[in-house]
C-alpha positions in Angstrom: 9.6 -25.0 23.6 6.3 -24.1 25.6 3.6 -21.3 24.9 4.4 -18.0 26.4 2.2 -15.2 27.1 3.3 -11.8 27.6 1.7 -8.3 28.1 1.9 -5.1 26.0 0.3 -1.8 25.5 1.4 -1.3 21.7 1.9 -4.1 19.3 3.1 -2.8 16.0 2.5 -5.6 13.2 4.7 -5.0 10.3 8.9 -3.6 10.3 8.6 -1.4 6.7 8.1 2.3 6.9 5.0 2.6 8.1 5.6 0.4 10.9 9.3 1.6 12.0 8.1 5.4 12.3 5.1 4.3 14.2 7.7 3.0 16.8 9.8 6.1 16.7 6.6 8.3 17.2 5.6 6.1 20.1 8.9 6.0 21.6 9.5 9.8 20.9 5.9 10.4 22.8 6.3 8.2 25.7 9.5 6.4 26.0 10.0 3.2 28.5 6.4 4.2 30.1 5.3 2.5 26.7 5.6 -0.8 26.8 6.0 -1.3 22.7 7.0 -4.0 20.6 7.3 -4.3 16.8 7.1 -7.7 15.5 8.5 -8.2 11.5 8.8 -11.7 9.7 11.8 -11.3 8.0 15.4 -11.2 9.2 15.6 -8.1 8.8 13.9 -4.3 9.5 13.0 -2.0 6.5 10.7 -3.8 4.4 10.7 -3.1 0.6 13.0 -0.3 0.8 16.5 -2.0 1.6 16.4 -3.7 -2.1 15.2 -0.5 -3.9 16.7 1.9 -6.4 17.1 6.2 -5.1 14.4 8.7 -4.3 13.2 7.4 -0.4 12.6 9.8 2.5 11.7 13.0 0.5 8.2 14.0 2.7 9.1 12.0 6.0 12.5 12.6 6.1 12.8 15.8 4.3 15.9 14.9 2.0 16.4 12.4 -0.5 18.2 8.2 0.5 18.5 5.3 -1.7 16.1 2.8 -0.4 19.2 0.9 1.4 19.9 4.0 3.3 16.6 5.2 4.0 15.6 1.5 5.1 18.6 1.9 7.2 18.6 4.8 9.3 15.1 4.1 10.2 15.5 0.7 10.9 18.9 2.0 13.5 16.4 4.4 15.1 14.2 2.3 15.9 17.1 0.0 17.5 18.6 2.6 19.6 14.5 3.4 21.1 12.7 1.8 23.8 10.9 -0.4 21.3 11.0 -4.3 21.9 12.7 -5.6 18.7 11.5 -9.4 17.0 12.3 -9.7 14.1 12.3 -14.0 12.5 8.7 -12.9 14.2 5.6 -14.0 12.2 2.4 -13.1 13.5 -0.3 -16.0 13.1 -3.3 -15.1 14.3 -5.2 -11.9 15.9 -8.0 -12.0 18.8 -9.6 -9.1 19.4 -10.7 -8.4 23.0 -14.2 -7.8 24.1 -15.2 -4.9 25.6 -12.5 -4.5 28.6 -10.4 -7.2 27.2 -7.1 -7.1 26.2 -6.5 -8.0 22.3 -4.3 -11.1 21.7 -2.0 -11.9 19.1 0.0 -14.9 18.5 3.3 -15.4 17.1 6.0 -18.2 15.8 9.7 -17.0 16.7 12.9 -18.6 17.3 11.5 -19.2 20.5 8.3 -21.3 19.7 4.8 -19.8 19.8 4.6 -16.6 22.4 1.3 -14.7 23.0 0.8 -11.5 23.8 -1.9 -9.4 25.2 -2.2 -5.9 24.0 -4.2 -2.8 25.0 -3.2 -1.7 21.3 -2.4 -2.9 17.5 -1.0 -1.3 14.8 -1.3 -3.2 11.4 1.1 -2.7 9.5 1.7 -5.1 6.8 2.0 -3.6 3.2 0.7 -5.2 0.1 1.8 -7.7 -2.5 2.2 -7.4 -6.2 -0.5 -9.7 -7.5 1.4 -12.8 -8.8 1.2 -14.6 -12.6 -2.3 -16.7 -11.5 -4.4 -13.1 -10.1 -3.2 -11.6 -14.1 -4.8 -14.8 -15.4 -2.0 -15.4 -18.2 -1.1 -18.7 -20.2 1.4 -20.8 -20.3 3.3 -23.3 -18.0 5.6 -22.0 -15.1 8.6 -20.8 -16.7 11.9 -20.0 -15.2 12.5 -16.3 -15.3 9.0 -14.7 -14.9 9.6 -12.4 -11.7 8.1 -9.7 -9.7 9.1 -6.2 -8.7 10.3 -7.8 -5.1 12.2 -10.8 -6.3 13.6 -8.8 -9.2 14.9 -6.6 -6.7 15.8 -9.0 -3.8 17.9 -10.9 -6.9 19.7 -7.9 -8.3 20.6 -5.6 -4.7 20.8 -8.1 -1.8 22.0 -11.1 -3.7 23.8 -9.6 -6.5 22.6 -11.8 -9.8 21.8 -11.4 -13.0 18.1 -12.1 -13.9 18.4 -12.7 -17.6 19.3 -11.1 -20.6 16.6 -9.3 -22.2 13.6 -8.4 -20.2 9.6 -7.4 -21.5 8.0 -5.2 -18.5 4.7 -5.7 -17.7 2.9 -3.0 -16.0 3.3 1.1 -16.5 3.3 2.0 -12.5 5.8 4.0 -11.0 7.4 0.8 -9.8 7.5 -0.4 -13.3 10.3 2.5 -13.9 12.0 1.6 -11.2 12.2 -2.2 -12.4 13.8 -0.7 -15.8 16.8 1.3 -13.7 17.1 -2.1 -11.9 17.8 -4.1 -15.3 20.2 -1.6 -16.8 22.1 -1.7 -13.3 22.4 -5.6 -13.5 23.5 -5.5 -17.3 19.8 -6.8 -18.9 18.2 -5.1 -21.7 14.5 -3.6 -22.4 13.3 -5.1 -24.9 9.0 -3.5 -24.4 7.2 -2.6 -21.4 3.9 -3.4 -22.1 0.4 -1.5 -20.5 -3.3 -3.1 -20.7 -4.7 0.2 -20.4 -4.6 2.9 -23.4 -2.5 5.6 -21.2 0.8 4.8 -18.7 -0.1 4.6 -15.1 2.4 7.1 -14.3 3.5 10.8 -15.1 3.5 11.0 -19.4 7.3 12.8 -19.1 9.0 9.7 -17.0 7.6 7.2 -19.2 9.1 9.2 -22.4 12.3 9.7 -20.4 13.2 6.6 -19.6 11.8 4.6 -22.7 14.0 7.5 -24.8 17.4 7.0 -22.3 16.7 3.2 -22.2 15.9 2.7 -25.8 12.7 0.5 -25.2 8.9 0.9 -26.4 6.2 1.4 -24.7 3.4 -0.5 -25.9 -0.1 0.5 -24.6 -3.1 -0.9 -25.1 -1.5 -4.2 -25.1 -2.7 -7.3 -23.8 -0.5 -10.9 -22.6 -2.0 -13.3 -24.7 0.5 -16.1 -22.9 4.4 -16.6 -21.9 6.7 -18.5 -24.5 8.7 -21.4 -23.6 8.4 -24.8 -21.9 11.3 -24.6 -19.1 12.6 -20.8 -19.9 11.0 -17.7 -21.1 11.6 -17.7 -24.9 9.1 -14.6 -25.2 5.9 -13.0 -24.8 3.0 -13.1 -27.6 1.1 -9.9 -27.0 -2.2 -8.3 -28.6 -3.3 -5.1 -29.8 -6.4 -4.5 -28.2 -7.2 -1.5 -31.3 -6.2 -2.9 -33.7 -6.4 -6.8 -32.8 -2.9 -7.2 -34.0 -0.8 -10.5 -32.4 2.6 -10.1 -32.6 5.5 -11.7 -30.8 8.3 -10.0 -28.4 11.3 -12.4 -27.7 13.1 -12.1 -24.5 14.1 -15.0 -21.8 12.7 -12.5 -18.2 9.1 -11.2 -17.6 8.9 -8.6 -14.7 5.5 -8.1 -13.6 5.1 -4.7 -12.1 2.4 -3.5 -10.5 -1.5 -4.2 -9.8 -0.7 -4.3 -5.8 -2.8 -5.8 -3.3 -3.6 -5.1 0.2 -1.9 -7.8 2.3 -4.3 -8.5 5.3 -4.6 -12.3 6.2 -4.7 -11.6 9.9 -8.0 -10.0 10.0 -9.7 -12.5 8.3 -12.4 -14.4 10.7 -11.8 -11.6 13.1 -14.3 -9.1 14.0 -12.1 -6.5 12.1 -14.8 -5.4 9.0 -13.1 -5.7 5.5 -13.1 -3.0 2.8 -14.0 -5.3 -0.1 -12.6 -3.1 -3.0 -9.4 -2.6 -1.2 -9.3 -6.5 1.0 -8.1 -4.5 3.8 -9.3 -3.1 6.9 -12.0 -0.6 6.8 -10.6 2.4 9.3 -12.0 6.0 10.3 -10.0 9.2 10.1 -8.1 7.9 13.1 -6.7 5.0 11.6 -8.9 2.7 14.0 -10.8 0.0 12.4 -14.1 -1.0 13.1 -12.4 -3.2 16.2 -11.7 -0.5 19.0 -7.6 -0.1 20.3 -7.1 -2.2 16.7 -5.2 0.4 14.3 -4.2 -0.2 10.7 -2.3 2.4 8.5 0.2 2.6 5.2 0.0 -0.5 2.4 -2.4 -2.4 4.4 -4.8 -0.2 3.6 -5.1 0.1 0.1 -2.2 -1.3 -2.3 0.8 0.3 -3.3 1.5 3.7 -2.4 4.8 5.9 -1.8 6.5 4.9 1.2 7.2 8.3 2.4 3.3 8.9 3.0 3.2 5.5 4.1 5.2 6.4 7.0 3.8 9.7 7.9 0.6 7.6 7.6 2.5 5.6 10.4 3.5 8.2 12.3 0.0 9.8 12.6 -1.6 6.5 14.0 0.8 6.5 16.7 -0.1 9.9 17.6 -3.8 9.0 17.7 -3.0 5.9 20.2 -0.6 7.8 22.2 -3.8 10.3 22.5 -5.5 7.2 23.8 -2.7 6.3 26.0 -2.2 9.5 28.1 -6.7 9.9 27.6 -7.0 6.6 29.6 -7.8 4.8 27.2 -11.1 5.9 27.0 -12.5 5.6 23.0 -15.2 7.7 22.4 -18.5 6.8 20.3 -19.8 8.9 17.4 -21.8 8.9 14.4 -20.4 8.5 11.0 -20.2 9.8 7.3 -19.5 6.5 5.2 -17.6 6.7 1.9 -17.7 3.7 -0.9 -16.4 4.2 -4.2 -18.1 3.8 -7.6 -15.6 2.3 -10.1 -13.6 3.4 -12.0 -12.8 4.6 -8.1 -11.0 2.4 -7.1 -11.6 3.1 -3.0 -11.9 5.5 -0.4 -9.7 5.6 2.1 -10.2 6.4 5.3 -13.8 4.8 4.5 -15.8 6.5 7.2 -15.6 10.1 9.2 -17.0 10.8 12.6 -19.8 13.9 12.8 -17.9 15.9 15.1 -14.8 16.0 12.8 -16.8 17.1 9.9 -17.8 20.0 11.7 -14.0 21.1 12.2 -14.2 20.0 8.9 -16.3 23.4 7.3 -13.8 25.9 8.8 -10.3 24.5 9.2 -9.3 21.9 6.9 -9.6 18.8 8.0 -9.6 15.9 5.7 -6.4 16.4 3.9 -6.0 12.7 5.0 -9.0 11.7 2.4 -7.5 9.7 -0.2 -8.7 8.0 -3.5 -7.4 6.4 -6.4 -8.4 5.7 -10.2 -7.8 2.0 -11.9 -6.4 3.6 -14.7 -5.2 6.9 -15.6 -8.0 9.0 -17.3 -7.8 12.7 -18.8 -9.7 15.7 -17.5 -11.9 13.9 -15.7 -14.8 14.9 -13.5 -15.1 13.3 -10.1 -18.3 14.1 -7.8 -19.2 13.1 -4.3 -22.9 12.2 -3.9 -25.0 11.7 -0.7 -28.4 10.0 -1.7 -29.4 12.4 -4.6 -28.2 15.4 -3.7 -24.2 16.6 -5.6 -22.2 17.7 -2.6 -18.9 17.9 -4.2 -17.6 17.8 -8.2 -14.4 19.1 -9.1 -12.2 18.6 -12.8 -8.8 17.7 -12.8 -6.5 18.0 -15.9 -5.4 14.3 -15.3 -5.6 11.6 -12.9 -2.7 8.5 -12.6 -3.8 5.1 -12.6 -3.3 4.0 -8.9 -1.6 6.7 -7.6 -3.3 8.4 -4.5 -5.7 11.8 -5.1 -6.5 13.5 -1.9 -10.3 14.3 -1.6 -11.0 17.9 -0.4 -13.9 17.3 2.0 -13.5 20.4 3.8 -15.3 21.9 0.3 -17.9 19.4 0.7 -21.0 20.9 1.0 -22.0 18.8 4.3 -25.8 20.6 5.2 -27.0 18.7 2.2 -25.5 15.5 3.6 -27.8 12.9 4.3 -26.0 10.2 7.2 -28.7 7.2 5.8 -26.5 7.4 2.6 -23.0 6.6 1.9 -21.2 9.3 0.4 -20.5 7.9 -3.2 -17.3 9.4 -5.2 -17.9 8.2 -8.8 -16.7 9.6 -12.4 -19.3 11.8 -14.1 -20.1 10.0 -17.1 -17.6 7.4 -17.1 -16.9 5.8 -20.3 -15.7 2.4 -19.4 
């Protein structure tokens, strides 16, 4: 099978939700005038979703899907629109165009290596869950240690039982929806165990479900190492207070949480990395610092809900179909850049052009200015610097661990901004 080369004006890297209404925008917009393809590795459109538990499509869709369902009737959508379909598709390698150039990807299908060249690209590729070796915990490679994905993929698509009794690690939303996972396949909670002294989700679900389920919550509780030389036997944990070791047997460790952005392709590529996020760096057009190169949802940041994923999706493709029907003409402007000061964990999108920050005083703009905490904190104080002048503070009554907070820069007070600084959102007085 021989190298073939084809042409395209939108290549759209990635078949979840993010990438699936991106190609219903597109299509919706411009129809067969577009040439657009979507290009997914798996078998398979829908990404995470198809092996998930209820609550999908609420702020895209407007009403509420299992994940199966909402992964579904996107994925159908975007079969019956003009969008080119290859799925068994795995993209290898990106090369951006210079200047007038057209970018270039490259890809391993069914039908050998195929390259494309593309006035546009939409990445599109999600995060991972950061595997046993990224949480640094001891002890050989057991049988029955899983993630959130393979839990799922085991329990939904191929119908198994993991184990018997089950320790969660992790207090994210997608540790809850782990637990509903094991009671539907018959397992039992035995702990789900947080590092951090407060859950990473909202206070009431955690007390629901440990109360309905019958498990406790242990927090500020550290994995000291994984029992067992072939199986999980159990999980020796640690009381960070109180320095207390005690041990929790089960034979199945689900490790929830702690997502990471998953963005190999623009490594060695002229496409700037956001180091506290490993992902693209974009402005408030989704455009990275490569121009006609787009990036959007998972990609950008770790986990967040699929629903603003997609609309996240959906608003790129409205910013390249602007291109499209502009002439492709991209124009140049200065910009307000953003880092983050941890506990922050990131800013997202990390840089703003000048001209949209003067819409920015009077209309609004900026309700696409996201952050997120490591950890959840309580009445915290967040403040927005620029050099040494406070152009923004504001209390909130609680913040959730990794869970997206959108920054208001519309109250920003922007005449003190100086545009040789970054604009640094910190916590006033953090304590850790």
């Amino acid at each position: 099978m021989g190298e073939q080369s084809k042409d395209l004006d939108v290549a759209i890297i990635g078949g979840g939700p993010t990438g699936l209404s991106a190609c219903l925008e597109i299509s919706r917009r411009l129809g067969s005038e577009c040439k657009a393809a979507i290009f997914e590795n798996d078998s398979e459109l829908g990404g995470i979703p198809r092996t998930c538990n209820i609550f999908f499509g609420m702020r895209d869709l407007r009403r509420l899907y299992t994940g199966a369902t909402y992964a579904d009737r996107l994925s159908q959508s975007v079969r019956n629109s003009s969008v080119a379909i290859h799925t068994d598709s795995t993209v290898l390698k990106i090369v951006p165009g210079n200047g007038t150039e057209r970018h270039t990807i490259e890809v391993l299908s069914p039908s050998g290596i195929e390259v494309y060249h593309c006035r546009y690209i939409l990445l599109a590729t999600g995060c991972y869950e950061a595997p046993r070796a990224m949480r640094v915990i001891p002890g050989p490679r057991q049988s029955g240690v899983f993630t959130t994905g393979s839990l799922q993929e085991i329990v939904h698509v191929c119908g198994e039982k993991p184990g018997t009794r089950a320790v969660i690690l992790g207090s994210e939303h997608v540790a809850f929806s782990c637990a509903i996972t094991l009671k539907k396949a018959g397992v039992s909670i035995v702990a789900l165990v947080e590092e951090e002294t407060l859950v990473n989700t909202y206070s009431w679900i955690a007390k629901a479900m440990s109360a309905v389920y019958r498990f406790p919550i242990y927090t500020g509780t550290s994995v000291e190492s994984i029992i067992g030389t072939n199986k999980v036997e159990g999980v020796e944990l640690l009381n960070n207070r109180t320095k207390r070791r005690f041990t929790v047997p089960c034979d199945t460790v689900i490790m929830t949480g702690k997502f990471r952005s998953y963005s190999p392709l623009i490594d060695n590529t002229a496409i700037a990395m956001d180091v506290s996020t490993a992902g693209p760096m974009i402005d408030s057009g989704f455009m990275t610092s490569v121009p006609g190169i787009f990036a959007a949802g998972n990609v950008l940041r770790g986990a967040d809900m699929h629903d603003l994923c997609a609309i996240e999706g959906r608003e790129a493709a409205q910013r390249i179909i602007q291109l499209i029907k502009g002439g492709d003409e991209i124009t140049t402007d200065e910009y307000a850049h953003f880092s983050a000061e941890f506990p922050v964990r990131h800013i997202v999108p990390q840089k703003i052009g000048v001209r949209a920050l003067d819409n920015a005083k009077g209309n609004g703009y900026g309700t696409g200015v996201t952050l997120q905490l490591a950890y959840t904190i309580p009445n915290p104080t967040l403040e927005a610097w620029s050099g040494n002048e406070l152009i923004w503070s504001r209390t909130f009554s609680r913040v959730i661990g990794n869970n997206r907070v959108v920054l208001p820069v519309h109250a920003f007070k922007w005449d003190r901004m100086d545009l040789n600084h970054d604009i640094v959102v910190k916590l006033k007085n953090p304590t850790s």
